[in-house]
DRENDO-1510 file (C-alpha; in Angstrom, 1 decimal, always signed):
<recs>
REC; n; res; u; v; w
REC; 1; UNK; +36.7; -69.1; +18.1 .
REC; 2; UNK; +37.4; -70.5; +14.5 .
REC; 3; UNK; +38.0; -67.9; +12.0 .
REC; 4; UNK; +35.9; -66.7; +9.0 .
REC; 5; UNK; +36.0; -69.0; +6.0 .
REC; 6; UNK; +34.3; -67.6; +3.1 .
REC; 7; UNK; +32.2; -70.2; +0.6 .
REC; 8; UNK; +34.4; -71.2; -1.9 .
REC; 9; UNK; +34.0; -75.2; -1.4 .
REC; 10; UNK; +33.8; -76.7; -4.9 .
REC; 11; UNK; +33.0; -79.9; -3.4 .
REC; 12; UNK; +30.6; -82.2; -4.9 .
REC; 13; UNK; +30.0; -84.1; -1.8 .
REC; 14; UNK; +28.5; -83.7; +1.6 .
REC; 15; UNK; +29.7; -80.6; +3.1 .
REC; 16; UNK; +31.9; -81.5; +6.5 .
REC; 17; UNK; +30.4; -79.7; +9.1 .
REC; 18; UNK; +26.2; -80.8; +8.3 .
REC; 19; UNK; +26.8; -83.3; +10.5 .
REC; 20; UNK; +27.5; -81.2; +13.4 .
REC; 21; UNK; +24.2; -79.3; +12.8 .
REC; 22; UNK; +22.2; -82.1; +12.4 .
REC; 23; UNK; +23.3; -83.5; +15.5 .
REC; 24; UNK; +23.0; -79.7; +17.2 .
REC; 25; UNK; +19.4; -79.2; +15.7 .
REC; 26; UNK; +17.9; -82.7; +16.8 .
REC; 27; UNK; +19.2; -82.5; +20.5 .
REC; 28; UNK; +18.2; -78.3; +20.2 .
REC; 29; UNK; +14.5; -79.7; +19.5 .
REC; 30; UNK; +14.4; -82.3; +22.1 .
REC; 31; UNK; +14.9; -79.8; +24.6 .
REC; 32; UNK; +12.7; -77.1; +23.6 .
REC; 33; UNK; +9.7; -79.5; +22.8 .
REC; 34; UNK; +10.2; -81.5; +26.0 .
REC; 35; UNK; +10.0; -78.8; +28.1 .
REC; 36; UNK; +7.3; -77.1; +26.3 .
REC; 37; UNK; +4.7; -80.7; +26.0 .
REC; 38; UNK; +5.2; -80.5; +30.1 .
REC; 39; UNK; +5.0; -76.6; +30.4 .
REC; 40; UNK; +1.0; -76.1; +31.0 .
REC; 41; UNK; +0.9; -78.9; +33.4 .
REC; 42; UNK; +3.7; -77.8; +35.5 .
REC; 43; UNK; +2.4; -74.4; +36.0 .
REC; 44; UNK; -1.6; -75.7; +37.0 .
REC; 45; UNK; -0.5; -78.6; +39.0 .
REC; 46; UNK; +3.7; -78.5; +39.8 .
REC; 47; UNK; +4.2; -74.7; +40.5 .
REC; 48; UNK; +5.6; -73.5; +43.8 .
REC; 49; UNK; +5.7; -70.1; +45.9 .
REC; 50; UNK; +9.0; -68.9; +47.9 .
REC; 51; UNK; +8.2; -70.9; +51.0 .
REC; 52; UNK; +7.6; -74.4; +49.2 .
REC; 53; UNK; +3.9; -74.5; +49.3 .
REC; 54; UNK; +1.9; -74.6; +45.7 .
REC; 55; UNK; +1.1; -71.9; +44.2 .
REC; 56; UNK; -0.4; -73.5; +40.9 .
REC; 57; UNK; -1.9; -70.8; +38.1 .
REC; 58; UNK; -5.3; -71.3; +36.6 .
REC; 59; UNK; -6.2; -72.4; +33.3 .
REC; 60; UNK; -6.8; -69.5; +32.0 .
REC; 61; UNK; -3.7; -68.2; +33.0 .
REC; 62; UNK; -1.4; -71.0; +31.9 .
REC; 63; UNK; -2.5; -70.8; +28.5 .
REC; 64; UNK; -1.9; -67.1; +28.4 .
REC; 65; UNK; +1.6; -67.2; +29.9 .
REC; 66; UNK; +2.1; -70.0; +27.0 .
REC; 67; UNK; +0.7; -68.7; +24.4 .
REC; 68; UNK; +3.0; -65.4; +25.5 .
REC; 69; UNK; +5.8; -67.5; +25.7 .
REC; 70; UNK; +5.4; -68.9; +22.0 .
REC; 71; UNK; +5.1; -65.3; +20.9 .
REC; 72; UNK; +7.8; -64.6; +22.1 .
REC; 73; UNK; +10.2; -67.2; +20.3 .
REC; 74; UNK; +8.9; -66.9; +17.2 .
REC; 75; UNK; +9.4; -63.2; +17.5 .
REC; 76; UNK; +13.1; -63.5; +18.7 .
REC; 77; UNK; +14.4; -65.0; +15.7 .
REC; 78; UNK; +14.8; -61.1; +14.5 .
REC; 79; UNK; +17.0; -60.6; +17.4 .
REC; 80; UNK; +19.1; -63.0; +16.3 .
REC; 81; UNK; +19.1; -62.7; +12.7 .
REC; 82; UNK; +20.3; -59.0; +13.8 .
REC; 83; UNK; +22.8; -60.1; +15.7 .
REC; 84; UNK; +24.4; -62.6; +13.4 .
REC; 85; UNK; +23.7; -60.4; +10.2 .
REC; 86; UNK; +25.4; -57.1; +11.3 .
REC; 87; UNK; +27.3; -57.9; +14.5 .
REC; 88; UNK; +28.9; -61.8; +15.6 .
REC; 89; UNK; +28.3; -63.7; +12.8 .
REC; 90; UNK; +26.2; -67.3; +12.6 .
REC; 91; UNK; +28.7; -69.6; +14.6 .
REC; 92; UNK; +29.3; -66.8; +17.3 .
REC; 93; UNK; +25.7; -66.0; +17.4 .
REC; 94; UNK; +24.5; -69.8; +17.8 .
REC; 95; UNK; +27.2; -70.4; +20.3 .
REC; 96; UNK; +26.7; -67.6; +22.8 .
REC; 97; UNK; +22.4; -67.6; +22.1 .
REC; 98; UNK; +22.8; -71.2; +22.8 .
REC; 99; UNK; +24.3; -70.8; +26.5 .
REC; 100; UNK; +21.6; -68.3; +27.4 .
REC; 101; UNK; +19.0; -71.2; +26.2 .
REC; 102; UNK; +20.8; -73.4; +28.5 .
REC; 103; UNK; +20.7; -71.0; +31.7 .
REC; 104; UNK; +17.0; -70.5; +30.8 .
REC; 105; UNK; +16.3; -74.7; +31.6 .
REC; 106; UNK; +18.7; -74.6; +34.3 .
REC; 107; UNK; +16.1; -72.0; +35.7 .
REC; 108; UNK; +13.7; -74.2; +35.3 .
REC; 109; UNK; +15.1; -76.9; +37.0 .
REC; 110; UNK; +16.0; -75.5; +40.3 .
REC; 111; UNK; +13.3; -72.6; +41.0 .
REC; 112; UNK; +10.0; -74.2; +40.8 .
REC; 113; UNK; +8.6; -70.5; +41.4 .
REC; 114; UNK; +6.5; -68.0; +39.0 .
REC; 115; UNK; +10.2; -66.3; +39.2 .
REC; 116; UNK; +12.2; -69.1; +38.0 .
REC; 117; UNK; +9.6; -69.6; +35.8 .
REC; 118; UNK; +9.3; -66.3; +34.4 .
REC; 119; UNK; +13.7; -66.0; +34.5 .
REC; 120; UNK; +13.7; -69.3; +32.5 .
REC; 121; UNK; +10.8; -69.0; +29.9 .
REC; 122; UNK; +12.8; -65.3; +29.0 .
REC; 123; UNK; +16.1; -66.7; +28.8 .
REC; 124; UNK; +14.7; -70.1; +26.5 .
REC; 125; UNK; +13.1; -67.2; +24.8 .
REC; 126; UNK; +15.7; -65.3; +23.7 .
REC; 127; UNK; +18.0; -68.3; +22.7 .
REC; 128; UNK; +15.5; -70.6; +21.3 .
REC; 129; UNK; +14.1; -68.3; +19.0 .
REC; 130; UNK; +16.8; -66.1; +18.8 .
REC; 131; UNK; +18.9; -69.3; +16.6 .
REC; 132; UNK; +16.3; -70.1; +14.7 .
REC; 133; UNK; +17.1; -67.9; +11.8 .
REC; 134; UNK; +20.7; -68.4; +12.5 .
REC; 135; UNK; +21.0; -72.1; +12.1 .
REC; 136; UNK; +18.4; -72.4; +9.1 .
REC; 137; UNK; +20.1; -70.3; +7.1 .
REC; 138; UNK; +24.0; -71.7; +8.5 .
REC; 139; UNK; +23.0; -75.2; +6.5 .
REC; 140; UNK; +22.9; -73.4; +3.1 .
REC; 141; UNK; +26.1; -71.7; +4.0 .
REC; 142; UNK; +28.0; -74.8; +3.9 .
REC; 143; UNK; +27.1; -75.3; -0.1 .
REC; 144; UNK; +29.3; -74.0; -3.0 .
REC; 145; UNK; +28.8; -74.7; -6.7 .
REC; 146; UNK; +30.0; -78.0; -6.9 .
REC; 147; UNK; +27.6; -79.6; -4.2 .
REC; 148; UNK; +24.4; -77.1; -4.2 .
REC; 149; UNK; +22.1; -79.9; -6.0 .
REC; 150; UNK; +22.4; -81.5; -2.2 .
REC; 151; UNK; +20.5; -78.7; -0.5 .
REC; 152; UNK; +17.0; -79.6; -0.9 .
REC; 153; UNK; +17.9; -83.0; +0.7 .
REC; 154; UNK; +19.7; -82.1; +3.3 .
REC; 155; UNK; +16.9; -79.1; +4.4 .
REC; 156; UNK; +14.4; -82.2; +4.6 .
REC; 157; UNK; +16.9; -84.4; +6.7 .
REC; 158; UNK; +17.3; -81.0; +9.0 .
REC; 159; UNK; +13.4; -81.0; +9.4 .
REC; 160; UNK; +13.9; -85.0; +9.8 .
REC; 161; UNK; +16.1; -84.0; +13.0 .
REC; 162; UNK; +13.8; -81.3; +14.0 .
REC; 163; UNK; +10.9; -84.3; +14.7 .
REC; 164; UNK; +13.0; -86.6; +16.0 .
REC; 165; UNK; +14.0; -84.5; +18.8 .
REC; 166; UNK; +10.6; -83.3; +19.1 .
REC; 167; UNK; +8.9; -87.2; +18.6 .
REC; 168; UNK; +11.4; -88.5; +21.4 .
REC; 169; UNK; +10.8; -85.6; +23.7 .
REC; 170; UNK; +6.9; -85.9; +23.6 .
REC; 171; UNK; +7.1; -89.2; +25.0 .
REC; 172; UNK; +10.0; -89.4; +27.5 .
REC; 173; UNK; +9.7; -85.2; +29.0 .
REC; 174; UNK; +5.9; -85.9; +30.3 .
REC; 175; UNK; +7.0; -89.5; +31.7 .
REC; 176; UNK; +9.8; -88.2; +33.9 .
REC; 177; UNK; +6.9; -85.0; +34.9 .
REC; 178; UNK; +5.0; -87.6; +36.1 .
REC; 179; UNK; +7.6; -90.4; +38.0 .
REC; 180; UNK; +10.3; -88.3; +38.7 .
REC; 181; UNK; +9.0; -84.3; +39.2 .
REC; 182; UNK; +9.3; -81.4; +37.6 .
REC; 183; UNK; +13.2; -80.8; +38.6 .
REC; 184; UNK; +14.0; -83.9; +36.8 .
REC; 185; UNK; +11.7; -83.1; +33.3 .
REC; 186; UNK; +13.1; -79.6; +33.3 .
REC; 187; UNK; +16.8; -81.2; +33.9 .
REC; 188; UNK; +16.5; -83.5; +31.0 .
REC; 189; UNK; +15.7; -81.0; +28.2 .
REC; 190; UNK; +18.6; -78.6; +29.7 .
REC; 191; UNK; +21.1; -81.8; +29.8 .
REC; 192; UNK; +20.3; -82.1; +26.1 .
REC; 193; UNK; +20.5; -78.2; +25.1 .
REC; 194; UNK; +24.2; -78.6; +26.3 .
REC; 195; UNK; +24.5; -81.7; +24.8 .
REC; 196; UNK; +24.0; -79.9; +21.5 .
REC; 197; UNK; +25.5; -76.6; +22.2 .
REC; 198; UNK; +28.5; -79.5; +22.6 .
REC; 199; UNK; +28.1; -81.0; +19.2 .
REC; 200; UNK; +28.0; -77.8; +17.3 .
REC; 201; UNK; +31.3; -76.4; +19.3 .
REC; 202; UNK; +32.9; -79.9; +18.1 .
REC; 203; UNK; +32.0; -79.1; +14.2 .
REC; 204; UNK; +33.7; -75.1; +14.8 .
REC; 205; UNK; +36.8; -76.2; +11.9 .
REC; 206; UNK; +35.0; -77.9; +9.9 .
REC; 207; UNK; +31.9; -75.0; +9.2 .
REC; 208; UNK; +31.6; -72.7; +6.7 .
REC; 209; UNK; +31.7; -69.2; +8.4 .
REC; 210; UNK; +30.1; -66.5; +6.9 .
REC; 211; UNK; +31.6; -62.8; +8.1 .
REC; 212; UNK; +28.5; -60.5; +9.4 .
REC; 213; UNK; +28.0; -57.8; +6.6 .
REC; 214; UNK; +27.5; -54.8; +9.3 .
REC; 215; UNK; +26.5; -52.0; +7.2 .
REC; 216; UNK; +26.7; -53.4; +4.0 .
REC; 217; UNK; +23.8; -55.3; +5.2 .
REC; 218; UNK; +21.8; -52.4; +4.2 .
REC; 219; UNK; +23.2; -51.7; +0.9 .
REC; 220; UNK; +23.0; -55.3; -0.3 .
REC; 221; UNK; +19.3; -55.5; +0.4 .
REC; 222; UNK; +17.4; -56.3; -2.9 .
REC; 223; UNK; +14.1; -54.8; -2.0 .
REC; 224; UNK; +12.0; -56.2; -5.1 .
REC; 225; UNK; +13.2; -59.7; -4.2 .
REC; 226; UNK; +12.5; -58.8; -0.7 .
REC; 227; UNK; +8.7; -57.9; -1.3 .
REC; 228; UNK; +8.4; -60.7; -3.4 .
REC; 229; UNK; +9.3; -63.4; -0.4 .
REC; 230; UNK; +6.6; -60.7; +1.8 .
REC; 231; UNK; +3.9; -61.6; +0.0 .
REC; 232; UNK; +4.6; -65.3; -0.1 .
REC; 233; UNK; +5.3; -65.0; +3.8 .
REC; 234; UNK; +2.1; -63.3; +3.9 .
REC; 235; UNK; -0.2; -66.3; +2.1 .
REC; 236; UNK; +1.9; -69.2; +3.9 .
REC; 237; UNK; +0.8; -67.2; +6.9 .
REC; 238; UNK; -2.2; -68.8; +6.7 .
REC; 239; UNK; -1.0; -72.5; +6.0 .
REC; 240; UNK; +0.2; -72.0; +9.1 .
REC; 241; UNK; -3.4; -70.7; +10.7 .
REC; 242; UNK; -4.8; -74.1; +9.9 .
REC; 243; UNK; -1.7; -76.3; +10.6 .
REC; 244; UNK; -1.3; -75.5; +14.5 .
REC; 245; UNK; -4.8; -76.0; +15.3 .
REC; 246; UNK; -3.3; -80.0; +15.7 .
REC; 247; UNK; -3.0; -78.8; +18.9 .
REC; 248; UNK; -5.9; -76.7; +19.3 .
REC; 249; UNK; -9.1; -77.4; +17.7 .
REC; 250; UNK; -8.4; -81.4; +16.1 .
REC; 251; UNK; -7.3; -81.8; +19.6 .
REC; 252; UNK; -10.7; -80.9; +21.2 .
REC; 253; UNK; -12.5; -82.9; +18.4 .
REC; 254; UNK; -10.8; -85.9; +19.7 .
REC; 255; UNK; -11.7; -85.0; +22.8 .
REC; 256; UNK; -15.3; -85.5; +21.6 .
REC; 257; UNK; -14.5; -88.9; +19.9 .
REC; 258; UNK; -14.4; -92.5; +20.6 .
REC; 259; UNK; -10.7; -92.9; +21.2 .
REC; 260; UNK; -10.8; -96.6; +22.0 .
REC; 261; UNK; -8.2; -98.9; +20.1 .
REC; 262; UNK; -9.0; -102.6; +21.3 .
REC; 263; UNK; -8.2; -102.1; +25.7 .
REC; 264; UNK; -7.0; -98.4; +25.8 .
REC; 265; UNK; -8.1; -95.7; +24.9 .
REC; 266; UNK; -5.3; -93.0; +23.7 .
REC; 267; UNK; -5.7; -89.3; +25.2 .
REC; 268; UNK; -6.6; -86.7; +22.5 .
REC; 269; UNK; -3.3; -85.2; +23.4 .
REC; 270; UNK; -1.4; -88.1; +22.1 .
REC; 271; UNK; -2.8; -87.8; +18.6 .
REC; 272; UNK; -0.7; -85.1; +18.5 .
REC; 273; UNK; +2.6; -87.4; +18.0 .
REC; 274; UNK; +1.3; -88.5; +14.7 .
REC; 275; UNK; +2.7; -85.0; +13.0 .
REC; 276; UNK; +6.3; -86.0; +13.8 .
REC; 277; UNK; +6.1; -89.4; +13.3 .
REC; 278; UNK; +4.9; -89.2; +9.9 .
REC; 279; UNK; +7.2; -86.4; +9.3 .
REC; 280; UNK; +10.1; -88.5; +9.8 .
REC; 281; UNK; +8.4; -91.2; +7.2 .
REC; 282; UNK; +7.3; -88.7; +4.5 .
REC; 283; UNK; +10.2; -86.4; +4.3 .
REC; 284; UNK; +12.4; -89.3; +2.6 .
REC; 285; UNK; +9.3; -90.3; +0.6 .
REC; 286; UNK; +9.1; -87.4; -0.9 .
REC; 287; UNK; +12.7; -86.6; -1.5 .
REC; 288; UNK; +13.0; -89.8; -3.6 .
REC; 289; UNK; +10.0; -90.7; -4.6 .
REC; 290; UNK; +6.9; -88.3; -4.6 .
REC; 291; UNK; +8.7; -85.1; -6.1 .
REC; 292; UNK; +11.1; -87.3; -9.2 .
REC; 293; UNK; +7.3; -88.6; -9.8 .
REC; 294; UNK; +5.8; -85.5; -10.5 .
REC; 295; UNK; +8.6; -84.0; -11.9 .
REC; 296; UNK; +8.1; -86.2; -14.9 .
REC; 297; UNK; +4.8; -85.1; -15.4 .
REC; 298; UNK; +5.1; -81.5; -14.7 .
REC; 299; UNK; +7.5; -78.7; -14.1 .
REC; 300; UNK; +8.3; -79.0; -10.9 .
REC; 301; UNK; +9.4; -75.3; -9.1 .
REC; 302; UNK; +9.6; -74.4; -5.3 .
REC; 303; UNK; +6.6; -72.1; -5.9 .
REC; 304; UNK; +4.8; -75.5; -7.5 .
REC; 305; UNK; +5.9; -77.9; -4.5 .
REC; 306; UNK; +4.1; -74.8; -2.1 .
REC; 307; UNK; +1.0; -74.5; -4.1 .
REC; 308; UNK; +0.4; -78.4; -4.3 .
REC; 309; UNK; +1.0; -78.2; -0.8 .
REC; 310; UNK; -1.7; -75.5; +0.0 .
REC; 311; UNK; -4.3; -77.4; -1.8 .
REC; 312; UNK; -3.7; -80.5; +0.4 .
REC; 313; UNK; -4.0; -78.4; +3.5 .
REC; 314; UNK; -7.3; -77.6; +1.9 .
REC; 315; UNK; -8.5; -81.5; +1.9 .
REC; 316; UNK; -6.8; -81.8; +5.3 .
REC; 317; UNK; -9.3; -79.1; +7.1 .
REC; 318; UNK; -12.3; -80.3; +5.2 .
REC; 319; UNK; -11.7; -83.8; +6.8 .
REC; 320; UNK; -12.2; -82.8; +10.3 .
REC; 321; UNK; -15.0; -80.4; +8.8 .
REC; 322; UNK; -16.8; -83.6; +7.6 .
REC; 323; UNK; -16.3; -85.2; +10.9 .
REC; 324; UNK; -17.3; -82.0; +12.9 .
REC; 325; UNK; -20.7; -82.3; +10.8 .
REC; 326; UNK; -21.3; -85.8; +12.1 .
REC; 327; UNK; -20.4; -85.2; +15.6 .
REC; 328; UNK; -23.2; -81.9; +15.6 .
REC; 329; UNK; -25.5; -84.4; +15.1 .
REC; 330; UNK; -24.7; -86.2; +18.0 .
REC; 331; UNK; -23.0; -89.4; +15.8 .
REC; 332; UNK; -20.0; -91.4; +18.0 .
REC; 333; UNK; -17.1; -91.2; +15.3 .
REC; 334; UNK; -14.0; -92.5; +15.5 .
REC; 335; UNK; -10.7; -91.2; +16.1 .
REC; 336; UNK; -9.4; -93.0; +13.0 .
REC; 337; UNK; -10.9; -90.9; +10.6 .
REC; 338; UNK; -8.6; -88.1; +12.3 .
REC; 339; UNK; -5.9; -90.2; +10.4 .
REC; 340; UNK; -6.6; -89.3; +7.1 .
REC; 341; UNK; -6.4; -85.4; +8.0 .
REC; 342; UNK; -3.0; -85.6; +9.9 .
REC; 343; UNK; -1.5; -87.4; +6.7 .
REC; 344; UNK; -2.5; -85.0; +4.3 .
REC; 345; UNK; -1.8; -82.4; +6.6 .
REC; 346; UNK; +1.5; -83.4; +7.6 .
REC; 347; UNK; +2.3; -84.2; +3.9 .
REC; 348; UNK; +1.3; -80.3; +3.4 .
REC; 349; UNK; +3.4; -79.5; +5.2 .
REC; 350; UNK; +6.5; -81.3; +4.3 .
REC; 351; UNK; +5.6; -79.6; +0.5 .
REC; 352; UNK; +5.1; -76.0; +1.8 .
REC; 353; UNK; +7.7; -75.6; +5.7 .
REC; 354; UNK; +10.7; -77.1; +3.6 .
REC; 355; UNK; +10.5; -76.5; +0.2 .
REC; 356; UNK; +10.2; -72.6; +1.7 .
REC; 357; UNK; +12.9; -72.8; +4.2 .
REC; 358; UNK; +14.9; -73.5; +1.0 .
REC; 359; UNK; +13.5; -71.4; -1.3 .
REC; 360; UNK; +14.0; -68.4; +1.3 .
REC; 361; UNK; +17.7; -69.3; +1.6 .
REC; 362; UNK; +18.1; -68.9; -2.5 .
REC; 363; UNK; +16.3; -65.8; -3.1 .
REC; 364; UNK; +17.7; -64.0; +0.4 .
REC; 365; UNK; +21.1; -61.5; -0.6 .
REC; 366; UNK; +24.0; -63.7; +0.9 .
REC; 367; UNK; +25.0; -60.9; +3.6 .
REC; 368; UNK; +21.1; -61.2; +5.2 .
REC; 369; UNK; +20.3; -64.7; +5.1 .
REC; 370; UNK; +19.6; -64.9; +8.9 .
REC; 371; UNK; +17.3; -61.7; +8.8 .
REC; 372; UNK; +14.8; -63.5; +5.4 .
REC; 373; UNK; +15.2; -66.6; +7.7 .
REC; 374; UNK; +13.8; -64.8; +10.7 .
REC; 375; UNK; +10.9; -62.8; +8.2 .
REC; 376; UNK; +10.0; -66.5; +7.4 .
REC; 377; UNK; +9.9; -67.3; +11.4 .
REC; 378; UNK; +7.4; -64.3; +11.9 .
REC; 379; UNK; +5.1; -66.0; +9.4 .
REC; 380; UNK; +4.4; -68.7; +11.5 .
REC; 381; UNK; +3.9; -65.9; +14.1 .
REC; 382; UNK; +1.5; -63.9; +12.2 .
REC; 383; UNK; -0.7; -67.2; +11.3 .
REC; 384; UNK; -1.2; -67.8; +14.9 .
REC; 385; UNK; -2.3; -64.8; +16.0 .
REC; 386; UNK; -4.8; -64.8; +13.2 .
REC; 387; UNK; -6.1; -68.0; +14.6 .
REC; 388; UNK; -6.0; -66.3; +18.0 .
REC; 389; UNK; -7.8; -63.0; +17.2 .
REC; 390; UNK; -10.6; -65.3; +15.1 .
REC; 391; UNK; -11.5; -67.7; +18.5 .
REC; 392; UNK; -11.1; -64.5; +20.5 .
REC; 393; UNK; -13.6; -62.4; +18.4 .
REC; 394; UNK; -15.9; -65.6; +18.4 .
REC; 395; UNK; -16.1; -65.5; +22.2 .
REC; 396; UNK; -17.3; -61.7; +22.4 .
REC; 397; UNK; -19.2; -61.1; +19.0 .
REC; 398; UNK; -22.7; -62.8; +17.7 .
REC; 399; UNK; -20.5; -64.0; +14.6 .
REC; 400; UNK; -19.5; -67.3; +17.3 .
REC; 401; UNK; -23.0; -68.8; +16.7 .
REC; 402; UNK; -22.5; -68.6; +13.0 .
REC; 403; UNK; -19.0; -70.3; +13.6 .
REC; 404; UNK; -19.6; -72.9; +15.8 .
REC; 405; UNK; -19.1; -76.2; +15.8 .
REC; 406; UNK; -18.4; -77.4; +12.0 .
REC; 407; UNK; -19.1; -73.9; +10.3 .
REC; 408; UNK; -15.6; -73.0; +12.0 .
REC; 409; UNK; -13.8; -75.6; +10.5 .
REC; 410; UNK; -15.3; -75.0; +7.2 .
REC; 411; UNK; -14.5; -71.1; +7.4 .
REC; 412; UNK; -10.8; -71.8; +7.7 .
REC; 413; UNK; -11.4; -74.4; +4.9 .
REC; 414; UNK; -12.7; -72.0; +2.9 .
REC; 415; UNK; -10.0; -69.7; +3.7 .
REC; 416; UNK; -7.5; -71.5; +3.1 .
REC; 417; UNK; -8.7; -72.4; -0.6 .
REC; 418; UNK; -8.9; -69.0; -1.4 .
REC; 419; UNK; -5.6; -68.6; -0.5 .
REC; 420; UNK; -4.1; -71.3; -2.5 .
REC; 421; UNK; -5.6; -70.6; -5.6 .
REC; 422; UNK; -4.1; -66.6; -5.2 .
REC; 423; UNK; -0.8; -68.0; -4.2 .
REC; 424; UNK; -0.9; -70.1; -7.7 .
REC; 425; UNK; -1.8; -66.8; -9.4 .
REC; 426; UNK; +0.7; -65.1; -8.0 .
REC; 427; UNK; +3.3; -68.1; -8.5 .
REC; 428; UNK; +2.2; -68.5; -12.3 .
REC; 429; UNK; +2.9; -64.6; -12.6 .
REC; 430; UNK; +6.3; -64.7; -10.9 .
REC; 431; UNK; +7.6; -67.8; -12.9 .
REC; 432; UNK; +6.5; -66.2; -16.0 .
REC; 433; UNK; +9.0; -63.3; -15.6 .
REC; 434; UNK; +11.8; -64.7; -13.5 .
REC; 435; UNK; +11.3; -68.7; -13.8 .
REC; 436; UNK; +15.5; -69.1; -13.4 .
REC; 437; UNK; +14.9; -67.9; -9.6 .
REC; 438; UNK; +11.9; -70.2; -8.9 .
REC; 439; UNK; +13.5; -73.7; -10.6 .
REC; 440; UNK; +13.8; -76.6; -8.1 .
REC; 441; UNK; +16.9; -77.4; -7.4 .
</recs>
C-alpha cells in the first residue's frame, strides 16, 4: 500500500496519476451499466431455481428488486465516504470496495439463482456505490495551486469516461445476454471491474493520497458552508426527478411512437443511448466552446452554469409535453421530435451533474470531501424517489386522472421552472455575499 502524500504539487501540468482514474472510472462504468441494461431481463426470462429449472420473477417484481437495487447504490456512497473520511483513506477505500464489487459480478456469473442474485446485487451494492464518493472527490485531490485551473476540465473528461463505459456497455452487455447467456453477460462486466480495479492499483505511486481525518473530521466541518451545498442538493434534487424519466416515462412515449427510420424500426429502449452519446460530444463542446462564449457576455459562476442548466431542463420536459399533447389526440408522431428533448436535456445536464460535482469538491472542508461527495450522491437518490412516490400516488388517488397523459409531463415542467427560477434567487443572494467561493474556475 503506497504511503500518504499530502497535496503540495505546485505543478502546472496534468497531475500523474488522472490517468489511472480515468482509465479505472471508464472500465468501473462499463461494468456496472452492462450488468444493470441486462438486469430486468435476466430476472423475467434467464433466472434459475436450485435444481436448474426457471424460476423467472414477474414484472412487477423485477422492477421492484431493481428499483431496490438502485436505492441501494446511491445510498452506499455514505458508507464509503465514512469509511474513507474517518477510517482507510481514498486509495485504501477504492481498492478494498472495489474487490467486494468484483465478488458481487462473480456472483452473478455462476449462480443464476434468486441467491446469487440477491448475494451479487448486495455485494455490487456496497462497492459500486460505496466508491462513488471516494473516486469523485480523489480527482480534485490530485490538484495543488499551480495546476487547479485544470479541474473543471478534467471533471468533464471523468464524466466523458463515465459514458463511454456506459455507451459501450449498452450495446455489447445485452448482445452477449442474448448469443451467449446470462453466465457470459454477467462475466463480461466482472472481467472489466477487475480490469479497472487493475488500472487504479498500477497508478498507487503516482496518486495524491489524502490521510483520513478520523475525528478531526468532525471539528473541521463548516456547517454554514455545509447548509449552503443542502439547499442546492435539495433543488438539483429535482433536475434529477425529470432527467431519469429517459428511462421511464420518454421511454414509454416512444413506445407509443412511429419508430421507423427507413427499414428498421429502433426499440424505444434504444433511444436511451442517445444520453451517452451526446454526452461524450457535448462535454468537449462546452469546455471550449459554449462556456468561453458566454463568459464574454456574462459573468460566468458555477451557480450560473447550474441555473442555465435548470432552465434547459425546463425546455427539455416541455418537448415531450408538446408531443404527449399530440399523441392524446390520437396523432402518429415521430420519434425524431424526441431528439430535440434528449439534446437539451443531456446538455442540462452536462451544465448542472458537472459543474456541481466540481463545485461540491471546492466548497467541501478538505478532511470530508468524500462525505459532501456522497450528500451530492443522495441527491440523485432523493429525486427519484420523488418521481417514485408521484407515479405511485397517481395509481391509488383520483389526482391520476388529472395527471395523465400530457398534464403529467407538464406538472414536472411546471415544477421544474419553479425550481429554477428559486435556485437563481438563491444563487443571486449567495454570490452577492460570498461571490469569491462561487467564481468559475
Amino acid at each position: 500500500m503506497a504511503s500518504y502524500k499530502n497535496q503540495q504539487d505546485t505543478s502546472i501540468v496534468l497531475p500523474k496519476g488522472i490517468p489511472y482514474i480515468i482509465g479505472n472510472e471508464a472500465a468501473e462504468r462499463f461494468s456496472y451499466y452492462g450488468m444493470r441494461a441486462i438486469l430486468v431481463i435476466f430476472m423475467t426470462q434467464h433466472l434459475m431455481n436450485a435444481s436448474g429449472q426457471r424460476d423467472p420473477m414477474t414484472e412487477q417484481e423485477a422492477q421492484g428488486y431493481f428499483h431496490l437495487f438502485v436505492a441501494a447504490v446511491y445510498l452506499m456512497p455514505v458508507f464509503g465516504a465514512l469509511l474513507a473520511d474517518f477510517f482507510w483513506g481514498k486509495y485504501r477505500t477504492i481498492i478494498v470496495l472495489s474487490l467486494i464489487y468484483c465478488l458481487g459480478h462473480l456472483s452473478l456469473a455462476v449462480d443464476d439463482t434468486r441467491l446469487g442474485l440477491a448475494l451479487g446485487l448486495g455485494l455490487i451494492a456496497i462497492g459500486a456505490g460505496g466508491i462513488k464518493p471516494c473516486v469523485s472527490a480523489h480527482v480534485g485531490d490530485q490538484f495543488g495551486s499551480g495546476n487547479a485551473h485544470l479541474l473543471g476540465r478534467v471533471f468533464g473528461w471523468f464524466y466523458v469516461a463515465i459514458n463511454l463505459g456506459a455507451f459501450l456497455a449498452m450495446l455489447i452487455v445485452p448482445w452477449l445476454l442474448d448469443h451467449a447467456g446470462s453466465s457470459a453477460a454477467f462475466a463480461a462486466p466482472g472481467v472489466l471491474m477487475l480490469l479497472a480495479t487493475g488500472v487504479f492499483w498500477s497508478g498507487r505511486r503516482r496518486f495524491v493520497q489524502i490521510p483520513p481525518a478520523g475525528q478531526q473530521l468532525v471539528k473541521d466541518l463548516n456547517w454554514p458552508a455545509l447548509g449552503k451545498l443542502a439547499i442546492i442538493y435539495a433543488l438539483i434534487a429535482v433536475f434529477w426527478a425529470l432527467f431519469e424519466q429517459i428511462g421511464s416515462s420518454w421511454v414509454l412515449q416512444a413506445e407509443k411512437m412511429d419508430r421507423r427510420i427507413g427499414d428498421a424500426e429502433l426499440l424505444s429502449s434504444q433511444i436511451q443511448a442517445l444520453n451517452p452519446l451526446l454526452i461524450m460530444l457535448l462535454t468537449p463542446c462546452f469546455s471550449y466552446r459554449v462556456y468561453p462564449f458566454l463568459n464574454r457576455h456574462i459573468q460566468l459562476t458555477a451557480l450560473t452554469k447550474i441555473a442555465l442548466g435548470l432552465l434547459l431542463a425546463v425546455l427539455a420536459f416541455a418537448i415531450p409535453a408538446v408531443i404527449q399533447m399530440q399523441l392524446d389526440q390520437g396523432l402518429r408522431v415521430h420519434i425524431v421530435w424526441q431528439l430535440p428533448a434528449y439534446l437539451l436535456m443531456t446538455a442540462a445536464e452536462v451544465m448542472v451533474s458537472i459543474t456541481c460535482l466540481e463545485y461540491s469538491y471546492t466548497e467541501a472542508p478538505k478532511s470530508a470531501k468524500s462525505l459532501v461527495m456522497a450528500a451530492y450522491f443522495l441527491s440523485v437518490s432523493l429525486g427519484n424517489l420523488f418521481t417514485s412516490a408521484i407515479n405511485f400516488l397517481l395509481q391509488h388517488l383520483d389526482a391520476g386522472a388529472q395527471l395523465s397523459g400530457a398534464a403529467y409531463f407538464w406538472f414536472f415542467t411546471s415544477l421544474m421552472l419553479a425550481t429554477a427560477l428559486l435556485f437563481m434567487l438563491f444563487a443571486r443572494r449567495l454570490e452577492n455575499r460570498d461571490p469569491a467561493h462561487t467564481s468559475c474556475r
